[in-house]
Structures are given as C-alpha cells and as structure tokens.
C-alpha positions as a LaTeX table, in Angstrom:
\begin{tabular}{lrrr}
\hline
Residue & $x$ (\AA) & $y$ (\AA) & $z$ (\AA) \\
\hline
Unk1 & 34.45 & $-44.47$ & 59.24 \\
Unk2 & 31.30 & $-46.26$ & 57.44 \\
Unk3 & 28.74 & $-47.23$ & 59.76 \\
Unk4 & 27.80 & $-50.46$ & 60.00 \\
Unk5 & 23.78 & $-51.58$ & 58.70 \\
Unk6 & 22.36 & $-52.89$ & 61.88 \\
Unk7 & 19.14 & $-55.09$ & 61.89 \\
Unk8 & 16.37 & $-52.89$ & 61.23 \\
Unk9 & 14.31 & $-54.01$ & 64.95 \\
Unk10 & 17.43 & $-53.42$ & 66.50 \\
Unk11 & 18.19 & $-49.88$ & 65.04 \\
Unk12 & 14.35 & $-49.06$ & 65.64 \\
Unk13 & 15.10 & $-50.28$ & 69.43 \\
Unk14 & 18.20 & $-48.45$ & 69.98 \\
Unk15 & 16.75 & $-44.82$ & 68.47 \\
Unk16 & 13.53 & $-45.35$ & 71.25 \\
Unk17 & 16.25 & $-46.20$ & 73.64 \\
Unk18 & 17.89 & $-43.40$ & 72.60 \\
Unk19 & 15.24 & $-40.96$ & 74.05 \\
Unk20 & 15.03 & $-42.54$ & 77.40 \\
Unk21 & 16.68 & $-40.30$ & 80.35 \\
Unk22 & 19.53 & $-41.63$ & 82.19 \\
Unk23 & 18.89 & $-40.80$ & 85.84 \\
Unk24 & 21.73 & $-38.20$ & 87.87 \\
Unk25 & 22.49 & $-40.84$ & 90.33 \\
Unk26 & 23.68 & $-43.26$ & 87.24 \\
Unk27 & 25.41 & $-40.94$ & 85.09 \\
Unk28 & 27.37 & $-40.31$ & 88.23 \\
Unk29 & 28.11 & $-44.18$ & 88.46 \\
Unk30 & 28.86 & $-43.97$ & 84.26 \\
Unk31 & 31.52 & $-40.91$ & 84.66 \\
Unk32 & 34.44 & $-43.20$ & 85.43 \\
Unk33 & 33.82 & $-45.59$ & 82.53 \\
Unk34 & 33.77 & $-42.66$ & 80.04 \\
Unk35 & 36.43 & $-41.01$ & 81.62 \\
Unk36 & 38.74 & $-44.37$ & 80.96 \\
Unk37 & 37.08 & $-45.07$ & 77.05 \\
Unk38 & 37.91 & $-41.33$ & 76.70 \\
Unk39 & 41.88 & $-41.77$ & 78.02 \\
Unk40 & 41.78 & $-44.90$ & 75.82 \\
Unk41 & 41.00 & $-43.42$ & 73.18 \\
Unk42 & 42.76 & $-40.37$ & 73.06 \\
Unk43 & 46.26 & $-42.24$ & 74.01 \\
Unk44 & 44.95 & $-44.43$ & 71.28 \\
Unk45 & 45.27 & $-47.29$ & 73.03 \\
Unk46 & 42.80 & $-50.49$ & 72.65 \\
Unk47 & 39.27 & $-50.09$ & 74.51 \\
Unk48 & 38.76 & $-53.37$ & 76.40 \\
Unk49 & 35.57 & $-53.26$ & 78.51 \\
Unk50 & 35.55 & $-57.02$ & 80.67 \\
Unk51 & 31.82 & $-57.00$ & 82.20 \\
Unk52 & 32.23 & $-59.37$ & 85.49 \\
Unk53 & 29.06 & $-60.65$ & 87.36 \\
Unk54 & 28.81 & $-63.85$ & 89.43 \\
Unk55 & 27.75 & $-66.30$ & 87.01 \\
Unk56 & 28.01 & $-64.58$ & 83.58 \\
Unk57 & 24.81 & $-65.76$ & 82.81 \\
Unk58 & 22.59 & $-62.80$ & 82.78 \\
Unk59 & 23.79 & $-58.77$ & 83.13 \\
Unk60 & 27.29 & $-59.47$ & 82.56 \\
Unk61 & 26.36 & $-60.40$ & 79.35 \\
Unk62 & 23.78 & $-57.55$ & 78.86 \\
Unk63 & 26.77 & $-55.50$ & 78.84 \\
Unk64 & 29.04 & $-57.47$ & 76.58 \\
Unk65 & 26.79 & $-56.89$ & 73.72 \\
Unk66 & 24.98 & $-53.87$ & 74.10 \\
Unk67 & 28.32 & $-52.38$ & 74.95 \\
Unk68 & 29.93 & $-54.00$ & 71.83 \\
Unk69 & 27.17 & $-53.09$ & 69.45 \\
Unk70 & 26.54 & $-49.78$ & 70.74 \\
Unk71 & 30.78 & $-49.27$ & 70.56 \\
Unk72 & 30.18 & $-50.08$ & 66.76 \\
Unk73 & 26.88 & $-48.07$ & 66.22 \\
Unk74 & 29.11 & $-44.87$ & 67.65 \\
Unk75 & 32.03 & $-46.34$ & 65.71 \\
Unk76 & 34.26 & $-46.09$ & 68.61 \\
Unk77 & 36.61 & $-49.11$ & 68.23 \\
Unk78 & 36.05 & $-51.14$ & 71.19 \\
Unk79 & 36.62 & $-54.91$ & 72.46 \\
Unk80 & 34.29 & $-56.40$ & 75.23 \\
Unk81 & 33.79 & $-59.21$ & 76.70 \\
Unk82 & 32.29 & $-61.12$ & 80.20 \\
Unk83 & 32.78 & $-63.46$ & 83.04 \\
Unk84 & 32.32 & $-64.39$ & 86.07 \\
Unk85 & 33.52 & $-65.30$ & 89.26 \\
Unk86 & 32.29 & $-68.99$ & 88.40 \\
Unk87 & 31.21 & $-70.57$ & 85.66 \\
Unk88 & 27.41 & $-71.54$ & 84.95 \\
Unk89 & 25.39 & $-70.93$ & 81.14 \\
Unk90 & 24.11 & $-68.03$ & 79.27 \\
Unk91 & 20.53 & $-67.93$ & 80.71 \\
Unk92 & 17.51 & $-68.12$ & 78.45 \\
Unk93 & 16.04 & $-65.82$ & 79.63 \\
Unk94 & 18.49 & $-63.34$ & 78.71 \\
Unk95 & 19.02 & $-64.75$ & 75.63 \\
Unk96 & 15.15 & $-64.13$ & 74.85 \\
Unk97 & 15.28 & $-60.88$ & 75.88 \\
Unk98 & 18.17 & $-59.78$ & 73.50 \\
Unk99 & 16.10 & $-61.64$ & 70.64 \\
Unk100 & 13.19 & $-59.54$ & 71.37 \\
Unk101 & 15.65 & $-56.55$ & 71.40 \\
Unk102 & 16.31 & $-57.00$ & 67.69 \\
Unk103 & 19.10 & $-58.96$ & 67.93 \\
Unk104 & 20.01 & $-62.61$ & 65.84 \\
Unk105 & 20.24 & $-66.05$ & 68.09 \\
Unk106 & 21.69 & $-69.17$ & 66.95 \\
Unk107 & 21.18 & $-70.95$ & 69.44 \\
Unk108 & 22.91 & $-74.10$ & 70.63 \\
Unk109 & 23.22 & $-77.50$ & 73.54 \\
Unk110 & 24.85 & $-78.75$ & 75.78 \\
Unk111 & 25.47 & $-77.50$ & 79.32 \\
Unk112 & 26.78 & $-74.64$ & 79.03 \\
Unk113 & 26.03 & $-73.94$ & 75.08 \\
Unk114 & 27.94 & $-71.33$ & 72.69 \\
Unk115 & 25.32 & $-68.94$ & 71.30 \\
Unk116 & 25.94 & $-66.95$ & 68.63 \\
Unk117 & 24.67 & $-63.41$ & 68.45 \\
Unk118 & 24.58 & $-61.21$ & 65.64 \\
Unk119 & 23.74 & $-57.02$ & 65.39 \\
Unk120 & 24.71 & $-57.25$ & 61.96 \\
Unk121 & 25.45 & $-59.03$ & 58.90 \\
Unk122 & 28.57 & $-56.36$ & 58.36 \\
Unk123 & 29.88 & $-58.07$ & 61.52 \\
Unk124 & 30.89 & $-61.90$ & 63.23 \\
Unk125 & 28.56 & $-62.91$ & 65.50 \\
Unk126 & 29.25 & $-62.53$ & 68.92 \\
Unk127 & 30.32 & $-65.98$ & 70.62 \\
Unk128 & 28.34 & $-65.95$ & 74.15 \\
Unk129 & 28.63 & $-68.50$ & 76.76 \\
Unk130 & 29.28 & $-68.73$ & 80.56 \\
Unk131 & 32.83 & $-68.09$ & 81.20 \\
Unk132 & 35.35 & $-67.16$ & 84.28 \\
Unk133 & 36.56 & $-63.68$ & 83.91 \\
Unk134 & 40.00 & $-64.58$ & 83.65 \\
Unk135 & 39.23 & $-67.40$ & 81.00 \\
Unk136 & 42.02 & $-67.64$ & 78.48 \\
Unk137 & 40.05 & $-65.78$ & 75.71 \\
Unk138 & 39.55 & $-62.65$ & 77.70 \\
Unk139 & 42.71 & $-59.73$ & 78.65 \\
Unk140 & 44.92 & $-60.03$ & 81.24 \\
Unk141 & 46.06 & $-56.80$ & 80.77 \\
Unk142 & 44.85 & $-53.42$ & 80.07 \\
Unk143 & 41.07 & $-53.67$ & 80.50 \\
Unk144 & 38.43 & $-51.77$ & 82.51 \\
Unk145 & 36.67 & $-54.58$ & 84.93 \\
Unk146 & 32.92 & $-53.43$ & 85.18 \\
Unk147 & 31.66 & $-54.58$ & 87.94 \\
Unk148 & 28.02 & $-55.40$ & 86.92 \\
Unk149 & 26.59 & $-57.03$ & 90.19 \\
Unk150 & 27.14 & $-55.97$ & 94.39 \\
Unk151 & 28.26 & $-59.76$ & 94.56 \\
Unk152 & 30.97 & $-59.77$ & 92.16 \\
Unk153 & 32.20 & $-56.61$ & 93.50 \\
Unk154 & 32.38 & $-57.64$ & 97.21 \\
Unk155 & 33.96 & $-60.97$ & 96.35 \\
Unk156 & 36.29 & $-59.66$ & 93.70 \\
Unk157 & 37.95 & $-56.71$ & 95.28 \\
Unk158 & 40.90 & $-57.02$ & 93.13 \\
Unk159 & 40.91 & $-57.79$ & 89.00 \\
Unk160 & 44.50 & $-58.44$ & 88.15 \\
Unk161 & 46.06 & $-56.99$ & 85.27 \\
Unk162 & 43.08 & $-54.22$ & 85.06 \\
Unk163 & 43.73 & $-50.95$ & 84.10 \\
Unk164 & 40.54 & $-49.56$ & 85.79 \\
Unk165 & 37.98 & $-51.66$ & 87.95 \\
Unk166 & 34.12 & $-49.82$ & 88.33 \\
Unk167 & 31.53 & $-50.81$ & 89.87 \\
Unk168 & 27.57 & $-50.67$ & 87.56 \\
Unk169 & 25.85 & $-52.93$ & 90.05 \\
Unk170 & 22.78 & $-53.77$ & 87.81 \\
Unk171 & 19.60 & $-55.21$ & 89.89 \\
Unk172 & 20.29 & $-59.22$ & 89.14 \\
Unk173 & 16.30 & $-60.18$ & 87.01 \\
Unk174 & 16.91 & $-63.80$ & 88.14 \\
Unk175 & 15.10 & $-63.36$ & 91.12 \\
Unk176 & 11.56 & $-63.13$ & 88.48 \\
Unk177 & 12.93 & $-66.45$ & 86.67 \\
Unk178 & 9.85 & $-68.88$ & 86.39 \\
Unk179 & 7.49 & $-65.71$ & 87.54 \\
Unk180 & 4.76 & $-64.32$ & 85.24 \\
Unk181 & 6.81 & $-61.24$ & 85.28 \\
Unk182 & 9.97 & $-62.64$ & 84.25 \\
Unk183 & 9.84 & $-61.14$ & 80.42 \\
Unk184 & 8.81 & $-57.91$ & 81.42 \\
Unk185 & 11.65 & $-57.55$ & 84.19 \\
Unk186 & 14.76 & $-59.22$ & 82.04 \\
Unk187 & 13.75 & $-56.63$ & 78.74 \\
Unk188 & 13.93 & $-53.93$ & 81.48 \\
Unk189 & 17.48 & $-54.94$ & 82.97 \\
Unk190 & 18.36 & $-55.63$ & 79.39 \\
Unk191 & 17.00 & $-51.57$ & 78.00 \\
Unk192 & 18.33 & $-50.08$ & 81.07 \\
Unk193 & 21.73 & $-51.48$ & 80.78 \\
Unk194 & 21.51 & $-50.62$ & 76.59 \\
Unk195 & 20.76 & $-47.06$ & 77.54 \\
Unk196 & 23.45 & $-46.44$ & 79.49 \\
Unk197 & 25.75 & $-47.81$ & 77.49 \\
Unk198 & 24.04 & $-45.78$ & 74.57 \\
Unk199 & 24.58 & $-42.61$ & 76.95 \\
Unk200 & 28.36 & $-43.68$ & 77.89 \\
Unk201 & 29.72 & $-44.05$ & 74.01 \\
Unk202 & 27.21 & $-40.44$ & 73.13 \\
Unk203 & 29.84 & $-38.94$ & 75.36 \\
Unk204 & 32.71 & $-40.22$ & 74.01 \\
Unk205 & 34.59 & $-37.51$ & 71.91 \\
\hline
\end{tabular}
C-alpha cells in the first residue's frame, strides 16, 4: 500500500510524538481497542472507531482525527468518526490546537460551523462539527464506541448497535478555556490523545 504524503509540520509532529512513552496504566486502558482493530482486521471486516464525549466539541474530536490520520499514516484502513451525547460546536480551541499540530483548517460560521480538516492533499478533508453520536452520518452497527470522557461513559452505559464499547476517559481541557494556560493545556490533551493513538495502530499487525 503507498503511503500517503502528509503535511510536512504534521509528519515532523507525529515522528516527536512518536518518541514520547505511553504510560503502563494507559496502555492497559489501550489493550481492548487494539485487541478489537486487531479482530477487525484479521476477520477483515471494516474498522469503525465512533469517539463519544458529551458535547463533541473538544476530545471526542481529538480522537476522530488523530485516530483517522494516524489509521492512514500506518495504512491500516480505518473509518472514524464522533459525537456526543448532545449537540453543541467544534470548540476553537481545539480547532487551534490541531492547526498548530500541523494540520489544515478551513474554517467556517454559523452556530455550530462545518470545519474542514485536512492531513493531506492525497486525502478529503475531514468534515468536523458537533454532532449526536447516533447522528445519521455515523454507524449503527458494527463500531467500537470509545468512550473519551467519565461523563459520557456514566450517562451512556449502553451504545446500541456497537460491536465493542471502551472507555479512554481523556481529562476534559475546557476547564482552562479563557485561562492564560488554555493553549498549553488543549496541545497537551490534543499530543497525549495523538500518542496513544500513534501507540494503538504501532501495534496493530
């Protein structure tokens, strides 16, 4: 399979990333998501990762795109996408933070606006926008349901029509919005979650 060029502050983001240790206590939390990608993929079946937060607005989609551009940097053939358990916006915040990362914004409006994210110019952008997990464009069927936030997962105790349903519980950066710190503590929610999905698709045979 060809690789895919990604944008060169990306790439240069995701080798340093690359060298950053996953602590025991996640990889333990990470085993179950390989495990399923792994059964997916050997039963070569579709790999559909839905990452499910409370508002969809921040680490939910973290997830949804590092997952789907690390998937395509490993060239494991995978399909993610996010929601929540209401429906809000894409927070700038995290969009800023994923623009920092390397990645391309077009940006857009509106009250809950469709942003368009892009990893590559081999690839479509990446339509991004506030959404409830079981919105029409997502599966119904045959999907892992990550569990990104302690919220979600309390609220949410059953995902119907998942295949698998794990909890990542990611500390939610919102609680820095309008801080000085806010930058510093949504790009380090945003490279933790990137590293362990960089560590979850390394492991993926």
């Amino acid at each position: 399979m060809v690789q895919i060029k990604f944008y060169p502050t990306l790439l240069e983001k995701l080798e340093d990333l690359k060298n950053r240790e996953v602590p025991a206590a996640r990889k333990e939390v990470l085993q179950p998501l390989i495990n399923f990608i792994q059964k997916e993929k050997d039963a070569a079946n579709s790999i559909r990762l839905n990452f499910i937060c409370t508002h969809n607005s921040r680490r939910s989609q973290f997830g949804q795109i590092w997952a789907q551009a690390i998937s395509d940097h490993y060239s494991v053939d995978t399909q993610c996408f996010s929601g929540g358990t209401e429906e809000t916006a894409f927070h700038q915040n995290a969009i800023d933070a994923l623009e920092r990362a390397g990645f391309k914004i077009e940006s857009a409006t509106g009250r809950n606006p469709r942003v368009q994210v892009s990893y590559s110019d081999d690839r479509s952008p990446i339509e991004c926008y506030s959404k409830v997990y079981d919105a029409e464009e997502n599966p119904n069927e045959n999907f892992a349901a990550l569990m990104t936030c302690s919220h979600a997962d309390e609220n949410c105790p059953f995902i119907s029509g998942s295949s698998a349903r794990i909890a990542l519980d990611y500390k939610d950066p919102k609680e820095f919005d309008d801080t000085p710190e806010a930058q510093e503590k949504y790009d380090e929610r945003s490279n933790q979650i990137a590293s362990e999905m960089i560590y979850v698709f390394q492991n993926i045979k």
